[in-house]
Chimera marker file (.cmm) of the C-alpha trace (Angstrom):
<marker_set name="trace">
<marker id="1" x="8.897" y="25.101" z="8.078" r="1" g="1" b="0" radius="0.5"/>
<marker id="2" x="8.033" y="22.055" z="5.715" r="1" g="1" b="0" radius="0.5"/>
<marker id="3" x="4.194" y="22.150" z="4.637" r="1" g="1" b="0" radius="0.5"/>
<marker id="4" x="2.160" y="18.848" z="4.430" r="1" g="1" b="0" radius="0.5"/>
<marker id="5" x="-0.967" y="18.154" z="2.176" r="1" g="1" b="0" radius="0.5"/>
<marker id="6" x="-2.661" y="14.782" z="2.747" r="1" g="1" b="0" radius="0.5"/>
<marker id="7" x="-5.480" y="13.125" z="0.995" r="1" g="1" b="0" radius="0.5"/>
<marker id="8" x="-6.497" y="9.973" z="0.071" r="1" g="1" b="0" radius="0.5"/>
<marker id="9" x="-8.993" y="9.068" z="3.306" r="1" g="1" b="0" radius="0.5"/>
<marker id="10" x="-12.612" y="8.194" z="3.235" r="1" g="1" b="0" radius="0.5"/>
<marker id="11" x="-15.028" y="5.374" z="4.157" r="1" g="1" b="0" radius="0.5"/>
<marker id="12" x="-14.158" y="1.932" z="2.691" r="1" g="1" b="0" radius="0.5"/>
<marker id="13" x="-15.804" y="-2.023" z="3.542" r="1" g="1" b="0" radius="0.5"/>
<marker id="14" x="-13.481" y="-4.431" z="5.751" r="1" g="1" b="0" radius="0.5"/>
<marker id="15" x="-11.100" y="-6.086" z="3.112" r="1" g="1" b="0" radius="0.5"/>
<marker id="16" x="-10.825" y="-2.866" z="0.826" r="1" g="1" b="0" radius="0.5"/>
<marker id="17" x="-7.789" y="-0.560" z="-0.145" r="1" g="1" b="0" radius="0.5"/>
<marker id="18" x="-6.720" y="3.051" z="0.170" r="1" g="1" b="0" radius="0.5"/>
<marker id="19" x="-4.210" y="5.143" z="-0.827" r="1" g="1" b="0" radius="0.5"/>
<marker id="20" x="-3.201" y="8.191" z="1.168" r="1" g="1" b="0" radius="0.5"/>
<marker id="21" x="-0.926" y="10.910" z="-0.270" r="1" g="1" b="0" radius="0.5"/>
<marker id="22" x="1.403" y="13.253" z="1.456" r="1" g="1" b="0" radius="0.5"/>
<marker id="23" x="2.521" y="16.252" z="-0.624" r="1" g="1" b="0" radius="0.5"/>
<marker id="24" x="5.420" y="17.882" z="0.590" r="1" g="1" b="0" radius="0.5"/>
<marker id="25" x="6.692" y="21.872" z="-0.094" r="1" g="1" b="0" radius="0.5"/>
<marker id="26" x="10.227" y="20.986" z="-0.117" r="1" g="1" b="0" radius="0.5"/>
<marker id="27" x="12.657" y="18.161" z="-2.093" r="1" g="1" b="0" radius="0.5"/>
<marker id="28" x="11.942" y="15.197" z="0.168" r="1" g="1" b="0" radius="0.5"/>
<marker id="29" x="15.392" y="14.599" z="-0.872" r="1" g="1" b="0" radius="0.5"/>
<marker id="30" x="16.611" y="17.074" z="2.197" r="1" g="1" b="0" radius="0.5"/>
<marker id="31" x="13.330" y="15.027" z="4.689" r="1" g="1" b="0" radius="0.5"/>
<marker id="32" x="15.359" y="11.975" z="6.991" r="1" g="1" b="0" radius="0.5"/>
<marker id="33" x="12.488" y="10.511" z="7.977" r="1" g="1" b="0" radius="0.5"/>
<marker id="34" x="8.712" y="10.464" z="6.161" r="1" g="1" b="0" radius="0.5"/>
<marker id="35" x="6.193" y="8.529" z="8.549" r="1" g="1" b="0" radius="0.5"/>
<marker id="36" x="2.357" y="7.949" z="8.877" r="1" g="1" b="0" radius="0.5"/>
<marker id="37" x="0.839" y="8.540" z="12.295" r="1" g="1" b="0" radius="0.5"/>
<marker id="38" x="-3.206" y="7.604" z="13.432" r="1" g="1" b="0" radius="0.5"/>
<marker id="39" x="-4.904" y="8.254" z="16.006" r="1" g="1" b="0" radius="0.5"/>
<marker id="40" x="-8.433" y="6.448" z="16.877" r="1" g="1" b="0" radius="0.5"/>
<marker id="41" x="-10.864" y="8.194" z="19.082" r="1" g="1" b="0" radius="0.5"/>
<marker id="42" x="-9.600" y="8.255" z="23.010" r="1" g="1" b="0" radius="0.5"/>
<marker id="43" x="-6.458" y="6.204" z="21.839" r="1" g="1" b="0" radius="0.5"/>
<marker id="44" x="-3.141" y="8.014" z="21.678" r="1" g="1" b="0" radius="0.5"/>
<marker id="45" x="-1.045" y="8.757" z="18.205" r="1" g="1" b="0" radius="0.5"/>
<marker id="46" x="0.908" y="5.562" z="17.099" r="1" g="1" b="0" radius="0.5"/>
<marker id="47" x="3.225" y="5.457" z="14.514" r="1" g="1" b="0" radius="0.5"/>
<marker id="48" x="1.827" y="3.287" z="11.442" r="1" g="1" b="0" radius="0.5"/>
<marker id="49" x="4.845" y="3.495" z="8.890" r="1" g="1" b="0" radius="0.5"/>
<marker id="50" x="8.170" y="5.683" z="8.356" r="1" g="1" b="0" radius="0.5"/>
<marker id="51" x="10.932" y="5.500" z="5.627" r="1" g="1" b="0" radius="0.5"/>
<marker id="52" x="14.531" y="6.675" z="6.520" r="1" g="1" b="0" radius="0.5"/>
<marker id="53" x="16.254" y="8.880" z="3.932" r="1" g="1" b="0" radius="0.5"/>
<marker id="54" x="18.431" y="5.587" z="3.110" r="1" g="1" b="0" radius="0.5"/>
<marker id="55" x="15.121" y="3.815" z="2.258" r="1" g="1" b="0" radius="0.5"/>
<marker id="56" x="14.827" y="1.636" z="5.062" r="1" g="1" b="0" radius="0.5"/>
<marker id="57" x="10.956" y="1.000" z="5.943" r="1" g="1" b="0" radius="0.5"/>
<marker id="58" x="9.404" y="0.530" z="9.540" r="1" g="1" b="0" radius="0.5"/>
<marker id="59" x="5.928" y="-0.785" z="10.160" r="1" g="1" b="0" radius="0.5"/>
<marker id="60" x="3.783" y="-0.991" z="13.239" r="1" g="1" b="0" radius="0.5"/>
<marker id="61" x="3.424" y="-4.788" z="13.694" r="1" g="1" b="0" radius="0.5"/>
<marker id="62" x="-0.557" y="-4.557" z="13.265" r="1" g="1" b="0" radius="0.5"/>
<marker id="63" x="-0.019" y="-3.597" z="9.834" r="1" g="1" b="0" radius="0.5"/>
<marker id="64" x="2.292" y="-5.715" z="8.540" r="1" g="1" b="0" radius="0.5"/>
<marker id="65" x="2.036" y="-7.626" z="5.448" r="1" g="1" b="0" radius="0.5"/>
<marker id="66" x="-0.816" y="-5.102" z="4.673" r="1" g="1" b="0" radius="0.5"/>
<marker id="67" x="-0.023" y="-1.414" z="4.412" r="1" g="1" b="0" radius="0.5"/>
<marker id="68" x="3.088" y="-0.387" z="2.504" r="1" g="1" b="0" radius="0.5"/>
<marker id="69" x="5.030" y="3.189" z="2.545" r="1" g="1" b="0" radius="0.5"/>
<marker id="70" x="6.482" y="4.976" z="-0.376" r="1" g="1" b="0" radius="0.5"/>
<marker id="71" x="8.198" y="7.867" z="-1.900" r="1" g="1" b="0" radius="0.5"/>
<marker id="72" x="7.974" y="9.198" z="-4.768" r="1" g="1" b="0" radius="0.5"/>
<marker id="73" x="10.638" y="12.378" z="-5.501" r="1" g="1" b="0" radius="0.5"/>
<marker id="74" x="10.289" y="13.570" z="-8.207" r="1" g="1" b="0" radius="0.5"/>
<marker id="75" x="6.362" y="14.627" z="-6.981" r="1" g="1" b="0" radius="0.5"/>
<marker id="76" x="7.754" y="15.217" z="-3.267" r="1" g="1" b="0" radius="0.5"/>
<marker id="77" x="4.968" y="12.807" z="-1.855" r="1" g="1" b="0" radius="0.5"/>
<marker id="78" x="4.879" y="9.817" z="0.520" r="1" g="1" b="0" radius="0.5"/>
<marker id="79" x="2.210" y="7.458" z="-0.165" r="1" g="1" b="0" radius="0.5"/>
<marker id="80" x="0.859" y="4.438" z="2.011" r="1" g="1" b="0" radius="0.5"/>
<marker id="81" x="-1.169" y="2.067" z="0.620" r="1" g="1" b="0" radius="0.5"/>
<marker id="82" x="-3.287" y="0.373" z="2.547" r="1" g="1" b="0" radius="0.5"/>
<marker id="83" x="-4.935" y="-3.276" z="1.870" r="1" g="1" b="0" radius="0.5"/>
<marker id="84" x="-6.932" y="-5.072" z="3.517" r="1" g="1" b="0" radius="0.5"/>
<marker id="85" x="-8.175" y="-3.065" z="5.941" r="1" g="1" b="0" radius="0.5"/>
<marker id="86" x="-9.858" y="-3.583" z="9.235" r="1" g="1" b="0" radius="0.5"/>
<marker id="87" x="-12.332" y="-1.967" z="11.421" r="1" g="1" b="0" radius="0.5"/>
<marker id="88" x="-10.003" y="-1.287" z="14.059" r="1" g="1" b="0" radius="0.5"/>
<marker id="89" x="-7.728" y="0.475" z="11.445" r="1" g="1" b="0" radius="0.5"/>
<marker id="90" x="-10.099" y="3.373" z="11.594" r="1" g="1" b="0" radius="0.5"/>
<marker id="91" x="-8.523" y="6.801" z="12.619" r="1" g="1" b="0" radius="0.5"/>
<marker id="92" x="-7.583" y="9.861" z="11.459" r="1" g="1" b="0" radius="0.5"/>
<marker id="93" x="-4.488" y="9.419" z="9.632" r="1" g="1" b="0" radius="0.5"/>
<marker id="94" x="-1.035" y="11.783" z="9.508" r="1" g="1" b="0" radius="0.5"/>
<marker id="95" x="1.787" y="12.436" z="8.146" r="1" g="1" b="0" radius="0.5"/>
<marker id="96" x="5.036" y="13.246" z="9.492" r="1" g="1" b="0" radius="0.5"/>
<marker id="97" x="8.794" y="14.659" z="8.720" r="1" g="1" b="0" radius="0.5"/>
<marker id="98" x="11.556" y="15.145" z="10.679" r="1" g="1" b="0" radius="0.5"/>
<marker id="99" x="14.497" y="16.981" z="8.708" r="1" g="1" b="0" radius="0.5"/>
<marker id="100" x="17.752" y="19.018" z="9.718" r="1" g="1" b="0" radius="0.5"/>
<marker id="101" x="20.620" y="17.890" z="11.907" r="1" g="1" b="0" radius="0.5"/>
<marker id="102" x="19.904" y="15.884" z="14.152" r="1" g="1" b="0" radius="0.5"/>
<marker id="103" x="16.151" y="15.528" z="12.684" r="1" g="1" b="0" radius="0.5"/>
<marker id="104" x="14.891" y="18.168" z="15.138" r="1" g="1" b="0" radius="0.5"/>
<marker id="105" x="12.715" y="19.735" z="12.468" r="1" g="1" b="0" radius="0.5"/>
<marker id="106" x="9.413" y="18.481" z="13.221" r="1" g="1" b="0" radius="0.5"/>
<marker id="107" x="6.216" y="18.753" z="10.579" r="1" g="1" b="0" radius="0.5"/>
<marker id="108" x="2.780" y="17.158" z="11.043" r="1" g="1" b="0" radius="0.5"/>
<marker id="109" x="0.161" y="17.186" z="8.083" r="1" g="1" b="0" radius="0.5"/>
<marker id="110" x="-3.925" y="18.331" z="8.882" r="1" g="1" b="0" radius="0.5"/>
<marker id="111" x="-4.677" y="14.897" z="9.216" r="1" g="1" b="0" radius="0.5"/>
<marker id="112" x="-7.346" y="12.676" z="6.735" r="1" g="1" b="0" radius="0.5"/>
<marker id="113" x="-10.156" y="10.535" z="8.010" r="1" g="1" b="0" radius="0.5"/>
<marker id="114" x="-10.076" y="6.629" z="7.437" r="1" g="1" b="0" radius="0.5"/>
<marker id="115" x="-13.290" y="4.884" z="8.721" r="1" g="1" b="0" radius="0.5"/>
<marker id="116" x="-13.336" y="1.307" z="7.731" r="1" g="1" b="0" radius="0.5"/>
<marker id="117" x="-16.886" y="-0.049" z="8.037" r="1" g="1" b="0" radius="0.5"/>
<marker id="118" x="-17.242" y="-4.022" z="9.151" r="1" g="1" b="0" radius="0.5"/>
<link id1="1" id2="2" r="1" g="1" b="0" radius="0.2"/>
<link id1="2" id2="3" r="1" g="1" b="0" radius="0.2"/>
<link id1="3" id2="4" r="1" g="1" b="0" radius="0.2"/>
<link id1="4" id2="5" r="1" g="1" b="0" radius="0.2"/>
<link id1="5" id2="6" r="1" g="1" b="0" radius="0.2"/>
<link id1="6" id2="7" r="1" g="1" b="0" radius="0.2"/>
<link id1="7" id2="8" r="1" g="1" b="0" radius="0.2"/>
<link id1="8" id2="9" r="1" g="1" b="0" radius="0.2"/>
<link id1="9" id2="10" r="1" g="1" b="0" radius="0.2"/>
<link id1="10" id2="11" r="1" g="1" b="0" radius="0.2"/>
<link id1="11" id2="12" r="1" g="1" b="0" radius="0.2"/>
<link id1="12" id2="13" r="1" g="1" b="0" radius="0.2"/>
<link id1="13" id2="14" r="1" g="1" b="0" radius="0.2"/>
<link id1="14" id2="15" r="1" g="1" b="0" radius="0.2"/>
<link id1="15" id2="16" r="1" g="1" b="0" radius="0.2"/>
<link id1="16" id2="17" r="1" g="1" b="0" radius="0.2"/>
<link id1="17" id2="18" r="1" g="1" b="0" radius="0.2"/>
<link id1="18" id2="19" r="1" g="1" b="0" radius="0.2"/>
<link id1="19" id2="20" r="1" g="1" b="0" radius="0.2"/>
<link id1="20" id2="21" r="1" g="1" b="0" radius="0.2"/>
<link id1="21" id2="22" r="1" g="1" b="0" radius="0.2"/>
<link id1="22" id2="23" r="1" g="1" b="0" radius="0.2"/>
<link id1="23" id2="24" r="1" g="1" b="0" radius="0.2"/>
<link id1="24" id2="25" r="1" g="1" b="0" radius="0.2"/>
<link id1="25" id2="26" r="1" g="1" b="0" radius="0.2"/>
<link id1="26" id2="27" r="1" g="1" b="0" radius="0.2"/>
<link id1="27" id2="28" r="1" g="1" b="0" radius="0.2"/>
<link id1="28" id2="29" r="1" g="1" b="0" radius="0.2"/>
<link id1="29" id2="30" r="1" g="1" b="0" radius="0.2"/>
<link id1="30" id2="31" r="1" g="1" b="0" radius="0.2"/>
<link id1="31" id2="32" r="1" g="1" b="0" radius="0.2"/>
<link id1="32" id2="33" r="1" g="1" b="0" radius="0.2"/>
<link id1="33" id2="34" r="1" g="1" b="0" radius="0.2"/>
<link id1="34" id2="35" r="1" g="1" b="0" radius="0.2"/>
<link id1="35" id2="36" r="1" g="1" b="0" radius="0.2"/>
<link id1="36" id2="37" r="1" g="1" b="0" radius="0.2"/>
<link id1="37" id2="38" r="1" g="1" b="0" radius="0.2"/>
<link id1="38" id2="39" r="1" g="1" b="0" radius="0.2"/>
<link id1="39" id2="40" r="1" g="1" b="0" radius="0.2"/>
<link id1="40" id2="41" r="1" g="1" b="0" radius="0.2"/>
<link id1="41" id2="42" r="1" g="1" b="0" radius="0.2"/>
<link id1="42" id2="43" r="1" g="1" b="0" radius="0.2"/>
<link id1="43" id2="44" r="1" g="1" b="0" radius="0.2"/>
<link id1="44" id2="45" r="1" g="1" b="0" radius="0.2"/>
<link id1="45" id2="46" r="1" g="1" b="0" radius="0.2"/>
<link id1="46" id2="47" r="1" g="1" b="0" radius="0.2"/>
<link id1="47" id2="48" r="1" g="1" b="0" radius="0.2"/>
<link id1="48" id2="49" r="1" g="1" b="0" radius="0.2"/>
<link id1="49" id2="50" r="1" g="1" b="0" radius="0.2"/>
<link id1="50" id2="51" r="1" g="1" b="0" radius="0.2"/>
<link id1="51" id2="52" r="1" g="1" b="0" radius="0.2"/>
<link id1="52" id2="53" r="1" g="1" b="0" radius="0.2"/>
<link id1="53" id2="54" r="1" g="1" b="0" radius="0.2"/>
<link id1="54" id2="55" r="1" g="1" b="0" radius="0.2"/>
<link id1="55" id2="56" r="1" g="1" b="0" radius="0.2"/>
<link id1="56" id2="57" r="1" g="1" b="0" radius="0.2"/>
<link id1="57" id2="58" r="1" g="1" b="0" radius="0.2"/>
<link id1="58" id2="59" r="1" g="1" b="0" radius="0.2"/>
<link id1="59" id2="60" r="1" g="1" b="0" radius="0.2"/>
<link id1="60" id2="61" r="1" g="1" b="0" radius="0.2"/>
<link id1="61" id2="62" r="1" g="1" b="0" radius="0.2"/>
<link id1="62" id2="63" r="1" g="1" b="0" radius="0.2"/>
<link id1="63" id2="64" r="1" g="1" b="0" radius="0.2"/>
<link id1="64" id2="65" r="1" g="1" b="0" radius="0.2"/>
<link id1="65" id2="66" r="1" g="1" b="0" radius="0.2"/>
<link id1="66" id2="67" r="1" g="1" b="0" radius="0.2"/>
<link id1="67" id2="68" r="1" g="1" b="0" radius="0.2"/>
<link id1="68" id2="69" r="1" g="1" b="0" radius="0.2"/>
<link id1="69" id2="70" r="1" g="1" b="0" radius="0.2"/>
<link id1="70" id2="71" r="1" g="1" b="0" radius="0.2"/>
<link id1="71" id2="72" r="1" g="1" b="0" radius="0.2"/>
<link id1="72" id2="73" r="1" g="1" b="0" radius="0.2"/>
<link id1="73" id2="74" r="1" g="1" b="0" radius="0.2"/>
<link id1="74" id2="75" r="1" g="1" b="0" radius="0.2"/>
<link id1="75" id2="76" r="1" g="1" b="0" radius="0.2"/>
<link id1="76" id2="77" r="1" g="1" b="0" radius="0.2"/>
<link id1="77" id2="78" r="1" g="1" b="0" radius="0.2"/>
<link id1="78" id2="79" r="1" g="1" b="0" radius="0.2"/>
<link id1="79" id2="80" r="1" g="1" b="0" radius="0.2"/>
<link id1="80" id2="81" r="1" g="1" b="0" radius="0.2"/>
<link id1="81" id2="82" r="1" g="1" b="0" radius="0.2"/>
<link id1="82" id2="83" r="1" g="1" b="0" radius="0.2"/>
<link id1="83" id2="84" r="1" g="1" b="0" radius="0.2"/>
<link id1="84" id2="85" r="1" g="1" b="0" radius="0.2"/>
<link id1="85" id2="86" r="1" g="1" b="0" radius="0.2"/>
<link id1="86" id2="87" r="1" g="1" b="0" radius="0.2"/>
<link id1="87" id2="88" r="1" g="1" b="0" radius="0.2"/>
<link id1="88" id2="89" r="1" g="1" b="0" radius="0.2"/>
<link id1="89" id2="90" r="1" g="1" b="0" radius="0.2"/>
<link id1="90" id2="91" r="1" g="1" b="0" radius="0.2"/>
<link id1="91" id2="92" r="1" g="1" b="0" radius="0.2"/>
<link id1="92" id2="93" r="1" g="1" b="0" radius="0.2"/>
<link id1="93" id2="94" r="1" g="1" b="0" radius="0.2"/>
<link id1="94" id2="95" r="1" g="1" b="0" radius="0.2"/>
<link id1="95" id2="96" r="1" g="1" b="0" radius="0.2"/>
<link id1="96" id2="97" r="1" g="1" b="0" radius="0.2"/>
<link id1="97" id2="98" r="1" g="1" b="0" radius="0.2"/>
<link id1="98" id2="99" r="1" g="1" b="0" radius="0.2"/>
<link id1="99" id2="100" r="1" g="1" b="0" radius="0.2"/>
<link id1="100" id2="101" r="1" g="1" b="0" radius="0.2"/>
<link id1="101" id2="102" r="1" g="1" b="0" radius="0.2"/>
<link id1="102" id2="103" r="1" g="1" b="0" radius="0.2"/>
<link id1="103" id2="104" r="1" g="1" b="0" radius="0.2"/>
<link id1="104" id2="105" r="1" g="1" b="0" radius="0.2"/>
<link id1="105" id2="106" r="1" g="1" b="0" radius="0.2"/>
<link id1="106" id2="107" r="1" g="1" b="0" radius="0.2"/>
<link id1="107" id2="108" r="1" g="1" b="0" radius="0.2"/>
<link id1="108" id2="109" r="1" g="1" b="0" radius="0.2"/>
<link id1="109" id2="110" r="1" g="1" b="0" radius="0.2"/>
<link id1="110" id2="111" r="1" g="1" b="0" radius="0.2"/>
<link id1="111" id2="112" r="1" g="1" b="0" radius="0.2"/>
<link id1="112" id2="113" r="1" g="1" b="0" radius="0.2"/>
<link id1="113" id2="114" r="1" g="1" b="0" radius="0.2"/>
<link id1="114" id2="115" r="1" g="1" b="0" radius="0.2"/>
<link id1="115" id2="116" r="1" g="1" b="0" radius="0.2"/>
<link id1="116" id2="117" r="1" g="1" b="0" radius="0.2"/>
<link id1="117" id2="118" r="1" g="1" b="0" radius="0.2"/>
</marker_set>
């Protein structure tokens, strides 16, 4: 089982930045995919961001041209930055890998709060 440790939420004005940080407990060398997840109140989870092992980048087309996915390896973390942000990007924010064949192993991260005030 692959451990996740986000961290990087918190409340921020319409227009400002975050970072958020995913620490992973294995070499994200051995993770296929590395994603970002949020969830607003009564809304289901939506994929935000992922990176492919290759280094190929997704983004939800609401934040495009704002919010950017990373990797660092040689810390084992994932970051997304996020500029500027919008009210309706407020959620609680997680991360995600899928590693093995076939990608079947499945880890989610505790999640971090992002409130964006207007």
């Amino acid at each position: 089982q692959v451990q996740l440790v986000e961290s990087g939420g918190g409340l921020v004005q319409a227009g400002g930045s975050l970072r958020l940080s995913c620490a992973v407990s294995r070499s994200i060398s051995s993770i296929n995919i590395m994603g970002w997840y949020r969830q607003a109140p009564g809304k289901q989870r939506e994929l935000v961001a992922n990176i492919i092992s290759g280094g190929t980048t997704n983004y939800a087309d609401s934040v495009k041209g704002r919010f950017s996915i990373a990797r660092d390896s040689a810390k084992n973390t994932v970051y997304l930055q996020m500029n500027s942000l919008k009210p309706e990007d407020t959620a609680v924010y997680y991360c995600n890998v899928r590693y093995g064949v076939g990608s079947f192993g499945n880890s989610w991260g505790q999640g971090t709060q992002v409130t964006v005030s207007s």
